[in-house]
SEGUDREN-407464 format. One record per residue: residue number from 1; residue in one letter; x, y, z of N, C-alpha, C, O, CB in turn. Coordinates in Angstrom, 3 decimals. Each point is the difference from the previous one (the first is absolute). Glycine has a CB too. Layout:
BEGIN
NODE num residuo      nc1      nc2      nc3     cac1     cac2     cac3      cc1      cc2      cc3      oc1      oc2      oc3     cbc1     cbc2     cbc3
NODE NUM       A        X        Y        Z        X        Y        Z        X        Y        Z        X        Y        Z        X        Y        Z
...
This chain:
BEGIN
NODE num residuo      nc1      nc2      nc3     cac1     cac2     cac3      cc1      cc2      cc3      oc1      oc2      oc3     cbc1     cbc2     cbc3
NODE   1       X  -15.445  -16.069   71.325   -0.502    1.349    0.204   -1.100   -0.025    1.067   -0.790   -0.943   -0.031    1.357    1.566   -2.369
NODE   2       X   -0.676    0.174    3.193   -1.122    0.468    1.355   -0.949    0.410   -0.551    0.174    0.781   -0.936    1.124   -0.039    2.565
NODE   3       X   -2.640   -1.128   -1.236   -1.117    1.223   -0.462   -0.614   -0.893    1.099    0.110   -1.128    0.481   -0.342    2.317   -3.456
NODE   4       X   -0.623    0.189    3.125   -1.530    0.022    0.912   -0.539   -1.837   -0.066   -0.173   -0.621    1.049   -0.841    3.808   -2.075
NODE   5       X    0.852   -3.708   -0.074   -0.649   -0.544    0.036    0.637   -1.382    0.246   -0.703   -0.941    0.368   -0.598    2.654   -1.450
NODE   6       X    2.432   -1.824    0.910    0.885   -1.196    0.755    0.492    0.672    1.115    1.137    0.030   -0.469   -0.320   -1.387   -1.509
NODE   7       X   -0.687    1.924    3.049   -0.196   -0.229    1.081   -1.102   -0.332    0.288   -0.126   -1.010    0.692    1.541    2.054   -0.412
NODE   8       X   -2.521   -0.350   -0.690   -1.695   -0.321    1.194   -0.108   -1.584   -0.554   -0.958   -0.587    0.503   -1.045    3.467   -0.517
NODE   9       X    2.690   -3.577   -0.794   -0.470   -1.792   -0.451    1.094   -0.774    0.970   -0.301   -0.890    0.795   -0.436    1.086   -3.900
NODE  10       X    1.823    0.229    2.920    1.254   -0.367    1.063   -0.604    0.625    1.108   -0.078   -1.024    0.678    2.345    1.035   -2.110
NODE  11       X   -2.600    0.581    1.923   -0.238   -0.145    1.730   -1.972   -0.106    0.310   -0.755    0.095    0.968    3.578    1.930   -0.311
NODE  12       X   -2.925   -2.245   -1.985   -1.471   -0.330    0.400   -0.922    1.089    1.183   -0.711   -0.276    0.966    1.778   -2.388   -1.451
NODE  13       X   -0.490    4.480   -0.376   -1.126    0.071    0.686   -1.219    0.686    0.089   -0.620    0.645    0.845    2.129   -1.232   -0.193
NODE  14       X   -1.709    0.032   -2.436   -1.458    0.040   -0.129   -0.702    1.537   -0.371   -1.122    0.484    0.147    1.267   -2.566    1.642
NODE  15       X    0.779    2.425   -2.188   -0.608    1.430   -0.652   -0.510    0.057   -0.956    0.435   -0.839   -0.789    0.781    1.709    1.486
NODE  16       X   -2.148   -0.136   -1.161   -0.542   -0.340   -1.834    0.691    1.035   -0.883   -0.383    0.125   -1.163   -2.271   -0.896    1.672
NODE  17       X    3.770    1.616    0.029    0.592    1.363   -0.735    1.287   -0.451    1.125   -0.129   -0.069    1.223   -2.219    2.477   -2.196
NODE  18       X    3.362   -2.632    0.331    1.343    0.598    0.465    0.830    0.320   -0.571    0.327   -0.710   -0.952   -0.558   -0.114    2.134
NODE  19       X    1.124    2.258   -0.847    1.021    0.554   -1.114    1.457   -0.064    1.250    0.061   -0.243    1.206   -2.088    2.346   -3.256
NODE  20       X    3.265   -1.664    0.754    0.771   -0.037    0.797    1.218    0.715   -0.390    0.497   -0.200   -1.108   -1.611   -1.663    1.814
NODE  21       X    1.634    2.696    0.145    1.048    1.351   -0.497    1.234   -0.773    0.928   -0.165   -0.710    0.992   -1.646    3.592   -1.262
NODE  22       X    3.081   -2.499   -0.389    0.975   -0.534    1.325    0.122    1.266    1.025    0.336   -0.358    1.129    1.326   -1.408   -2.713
NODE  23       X   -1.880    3.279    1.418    0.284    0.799    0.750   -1.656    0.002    0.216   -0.098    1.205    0.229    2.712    0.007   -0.909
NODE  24       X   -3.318   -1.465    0.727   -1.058    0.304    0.901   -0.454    1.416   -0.631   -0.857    0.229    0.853    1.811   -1.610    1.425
NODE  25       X   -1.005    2.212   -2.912   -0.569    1.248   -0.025   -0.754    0.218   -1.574   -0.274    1.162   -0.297    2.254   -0.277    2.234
NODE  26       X   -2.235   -1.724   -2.704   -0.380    0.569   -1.453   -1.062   -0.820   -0.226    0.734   -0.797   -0.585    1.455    1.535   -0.426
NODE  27       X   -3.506   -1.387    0.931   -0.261   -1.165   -0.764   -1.268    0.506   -0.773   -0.335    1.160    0.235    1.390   -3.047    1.459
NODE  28       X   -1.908    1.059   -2.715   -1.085   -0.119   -0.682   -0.955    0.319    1.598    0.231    0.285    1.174    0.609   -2.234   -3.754
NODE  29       X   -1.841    1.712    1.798   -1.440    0.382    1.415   -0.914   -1.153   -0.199   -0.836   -0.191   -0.883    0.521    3.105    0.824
NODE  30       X    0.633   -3.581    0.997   -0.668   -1.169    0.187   -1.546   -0.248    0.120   -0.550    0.490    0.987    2.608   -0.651   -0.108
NODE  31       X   -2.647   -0.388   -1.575   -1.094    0.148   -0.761   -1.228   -0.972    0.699   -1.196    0.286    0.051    2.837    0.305   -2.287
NODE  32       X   -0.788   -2.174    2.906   -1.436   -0.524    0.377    0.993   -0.273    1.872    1.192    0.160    0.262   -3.025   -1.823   -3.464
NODE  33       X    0.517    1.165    4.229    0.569    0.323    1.232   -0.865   -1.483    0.310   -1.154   -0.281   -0.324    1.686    3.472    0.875
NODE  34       X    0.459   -3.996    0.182    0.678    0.520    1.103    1.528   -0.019   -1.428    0.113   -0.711   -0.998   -1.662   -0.512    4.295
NODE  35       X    2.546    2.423   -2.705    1.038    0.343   -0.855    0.865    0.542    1.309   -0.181    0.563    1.080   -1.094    0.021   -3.738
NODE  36       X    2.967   -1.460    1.350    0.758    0.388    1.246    1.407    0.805   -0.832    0.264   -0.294   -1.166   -1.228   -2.114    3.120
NODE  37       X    1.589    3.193   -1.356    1.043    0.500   -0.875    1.733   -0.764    1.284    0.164   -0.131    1.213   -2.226    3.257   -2.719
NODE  38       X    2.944   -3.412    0.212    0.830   -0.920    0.805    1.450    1.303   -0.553   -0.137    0.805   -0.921   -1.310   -4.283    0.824
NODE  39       X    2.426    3.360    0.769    1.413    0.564   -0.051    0.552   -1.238   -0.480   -0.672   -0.834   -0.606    0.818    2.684    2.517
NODE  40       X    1.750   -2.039   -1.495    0.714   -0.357    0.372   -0.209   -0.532    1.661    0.588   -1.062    0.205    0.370    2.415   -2.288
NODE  41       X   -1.435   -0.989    2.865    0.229   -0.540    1.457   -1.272   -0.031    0.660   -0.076    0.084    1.226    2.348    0.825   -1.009
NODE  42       X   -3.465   -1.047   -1.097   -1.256   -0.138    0.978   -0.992    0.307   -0.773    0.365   -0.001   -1.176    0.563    0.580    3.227
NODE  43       X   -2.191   -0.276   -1.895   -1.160    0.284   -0.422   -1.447    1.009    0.912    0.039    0.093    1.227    1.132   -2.459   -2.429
NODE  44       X   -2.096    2.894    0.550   -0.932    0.279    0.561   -1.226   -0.160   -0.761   -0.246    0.241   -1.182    1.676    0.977    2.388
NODE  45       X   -2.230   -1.737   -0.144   -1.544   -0.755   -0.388   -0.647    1.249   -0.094    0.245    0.934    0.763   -0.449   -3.350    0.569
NODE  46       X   -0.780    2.463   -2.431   -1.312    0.414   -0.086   -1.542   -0.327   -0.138   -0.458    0.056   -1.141    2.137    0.713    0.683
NODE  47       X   -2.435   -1.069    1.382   -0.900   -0.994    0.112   -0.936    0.692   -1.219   -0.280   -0.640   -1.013    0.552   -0.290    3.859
NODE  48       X   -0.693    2.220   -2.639   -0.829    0.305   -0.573    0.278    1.385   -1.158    1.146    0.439    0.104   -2.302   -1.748    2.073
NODE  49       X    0.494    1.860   -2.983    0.029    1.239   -0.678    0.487    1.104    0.820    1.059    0.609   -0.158   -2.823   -1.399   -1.157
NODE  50       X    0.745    1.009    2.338    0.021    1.277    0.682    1.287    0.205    1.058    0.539    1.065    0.302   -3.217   -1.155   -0.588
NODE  51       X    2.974   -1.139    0.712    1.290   -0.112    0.738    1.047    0.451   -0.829    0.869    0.784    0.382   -1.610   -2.617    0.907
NODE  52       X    0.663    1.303   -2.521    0.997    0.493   -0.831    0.105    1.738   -0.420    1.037    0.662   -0.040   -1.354   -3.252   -0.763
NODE  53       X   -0.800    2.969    0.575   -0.773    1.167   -0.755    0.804    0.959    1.723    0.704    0.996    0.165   -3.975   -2.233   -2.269
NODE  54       X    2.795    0.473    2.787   -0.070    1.452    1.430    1.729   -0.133    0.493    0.383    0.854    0.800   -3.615   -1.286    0.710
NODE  55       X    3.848   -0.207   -1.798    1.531   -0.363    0.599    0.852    1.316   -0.624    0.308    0.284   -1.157   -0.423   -3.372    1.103
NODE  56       X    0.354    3.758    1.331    0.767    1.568    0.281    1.319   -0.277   -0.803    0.480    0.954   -0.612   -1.388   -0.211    3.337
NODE  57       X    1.547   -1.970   -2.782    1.215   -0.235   -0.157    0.274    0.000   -1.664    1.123    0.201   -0.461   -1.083   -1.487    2.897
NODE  58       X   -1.237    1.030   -3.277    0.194    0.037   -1.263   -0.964    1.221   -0.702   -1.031    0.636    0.219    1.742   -3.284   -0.013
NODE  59       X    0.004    2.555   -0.866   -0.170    1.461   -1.192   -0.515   -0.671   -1.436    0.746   -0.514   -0.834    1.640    2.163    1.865
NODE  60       X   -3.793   -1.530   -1.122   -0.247   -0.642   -1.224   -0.154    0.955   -1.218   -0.611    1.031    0.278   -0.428   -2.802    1.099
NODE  61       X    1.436    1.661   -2.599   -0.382    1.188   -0.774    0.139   -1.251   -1.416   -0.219   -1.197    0.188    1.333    4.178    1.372
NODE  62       X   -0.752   -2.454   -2.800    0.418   -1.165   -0.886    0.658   -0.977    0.690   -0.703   -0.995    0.175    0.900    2.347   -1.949
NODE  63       X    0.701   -1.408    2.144    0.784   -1.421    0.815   -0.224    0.182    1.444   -0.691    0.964    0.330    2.764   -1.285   -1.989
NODE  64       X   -1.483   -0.639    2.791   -0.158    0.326    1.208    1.302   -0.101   -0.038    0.818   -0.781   -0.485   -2.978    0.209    1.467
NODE  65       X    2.180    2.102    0.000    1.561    0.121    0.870   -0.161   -0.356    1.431   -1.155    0.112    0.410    2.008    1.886   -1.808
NODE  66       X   -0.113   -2.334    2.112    0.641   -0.166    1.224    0.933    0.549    0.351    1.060   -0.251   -0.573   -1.707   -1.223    0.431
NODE  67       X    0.604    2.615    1.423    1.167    0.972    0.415    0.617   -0.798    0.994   -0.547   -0.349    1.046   -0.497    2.655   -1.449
NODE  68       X    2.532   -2.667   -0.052    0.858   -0.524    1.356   -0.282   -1.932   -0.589    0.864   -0.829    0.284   -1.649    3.436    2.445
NODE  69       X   -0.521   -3.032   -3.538   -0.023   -1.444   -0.295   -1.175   -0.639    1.283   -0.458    0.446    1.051    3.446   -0.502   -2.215
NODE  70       X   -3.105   -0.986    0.518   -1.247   -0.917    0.406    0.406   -0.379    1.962   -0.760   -0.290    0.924    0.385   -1.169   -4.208
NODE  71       X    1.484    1.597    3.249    0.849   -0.425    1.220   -0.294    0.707    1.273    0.144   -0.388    1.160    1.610   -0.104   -2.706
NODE  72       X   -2.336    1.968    0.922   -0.265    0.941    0.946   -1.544   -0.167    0.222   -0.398    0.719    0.916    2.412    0.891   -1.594
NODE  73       X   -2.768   -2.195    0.219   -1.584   -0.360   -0.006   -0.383   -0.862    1.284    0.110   -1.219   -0.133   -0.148    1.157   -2.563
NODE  74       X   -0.391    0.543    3.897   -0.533   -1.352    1.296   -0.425   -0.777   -0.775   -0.374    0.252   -1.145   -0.471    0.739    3.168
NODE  75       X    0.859   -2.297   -1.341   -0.390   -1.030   -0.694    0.703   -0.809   -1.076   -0.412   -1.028   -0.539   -1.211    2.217    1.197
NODE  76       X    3.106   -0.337   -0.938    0.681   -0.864   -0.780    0.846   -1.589    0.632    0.760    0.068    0.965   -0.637    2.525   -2.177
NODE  77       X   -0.296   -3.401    0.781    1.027   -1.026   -0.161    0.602   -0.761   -0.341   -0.360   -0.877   -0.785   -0.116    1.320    1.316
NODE  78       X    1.582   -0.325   -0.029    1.223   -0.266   -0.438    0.051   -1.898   -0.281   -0.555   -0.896    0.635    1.612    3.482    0.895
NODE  79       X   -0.281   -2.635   -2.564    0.154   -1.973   -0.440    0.810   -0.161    1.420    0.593    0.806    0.717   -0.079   -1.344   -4.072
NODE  80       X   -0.809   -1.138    3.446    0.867   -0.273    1.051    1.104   -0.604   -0.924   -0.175   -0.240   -1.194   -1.550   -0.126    3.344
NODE  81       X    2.972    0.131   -1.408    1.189   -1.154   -0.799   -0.655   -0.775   -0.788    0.243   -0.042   -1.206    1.272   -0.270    2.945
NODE  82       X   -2.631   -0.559   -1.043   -0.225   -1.519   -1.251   -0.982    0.761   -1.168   -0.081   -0.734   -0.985   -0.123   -1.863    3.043
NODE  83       X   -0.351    3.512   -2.179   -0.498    0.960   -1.018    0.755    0.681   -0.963   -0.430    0.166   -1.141   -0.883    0.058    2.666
NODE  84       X    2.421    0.189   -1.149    0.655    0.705   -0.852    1.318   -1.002   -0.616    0.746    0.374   -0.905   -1.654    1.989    2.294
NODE  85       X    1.001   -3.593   -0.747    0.403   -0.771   -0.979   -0.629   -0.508   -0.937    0.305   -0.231   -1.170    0.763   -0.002    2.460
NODE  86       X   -2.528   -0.028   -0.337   -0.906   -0.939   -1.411    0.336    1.196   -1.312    0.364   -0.474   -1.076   -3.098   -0.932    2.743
NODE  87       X    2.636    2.561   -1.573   -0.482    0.529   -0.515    1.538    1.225   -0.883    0.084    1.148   -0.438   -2.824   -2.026    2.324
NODE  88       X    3.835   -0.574   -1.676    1.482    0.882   -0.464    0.515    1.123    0.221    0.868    0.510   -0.708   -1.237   -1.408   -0.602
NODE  89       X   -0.189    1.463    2.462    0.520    1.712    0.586    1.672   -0.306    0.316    0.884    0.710   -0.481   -3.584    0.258    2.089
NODE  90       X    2.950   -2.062   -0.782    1.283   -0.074    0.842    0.746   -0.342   -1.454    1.214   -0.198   -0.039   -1.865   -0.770    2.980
């Protein structure tokens, strides 16, 4: 099973909060930063609170939504091949 928190240990990268949706658009609200929210095909970093707090692209209310998914967020990226095997996508 995928979660937030085996990818950021498998690719080492070091987030203290990571969650993880396969469509990119639904997750919990990530609580300590730097925090990263991961899909199916990539991820996006959040260094800090307010980066998170001020980001146009998410809709926080009880859960956070994402319109369109994490994919549509600058700054997303995408696993390369040797990532998304480590990490059983293919």
């Amino acid at each position: 099973m995928i979660t937030g928190k085996k990818i950021n240990q498998t690719l080492s990268l070091q987030a203290a909060h990571a969650l993880y949706r396969e469509d990119g658009k639904w997750y919990h609200h990530l609580k300590i930063f730097p925090g990263i929210l991961c899909d199916k095909n990539g991820y996006v970093e959040f260094p800090d609170l307010q980066m998170y707090q001020n980001n146009t692209y998410l809709q926080h209310g009880q859960d956070l939504h994402v319109l369109g998914g994490i994919s549509q967020i600058p700054g997303y990226i995408p696993y390369s091949e040797e990532q998304k095997q480590s990490l059983n996508f293919l």
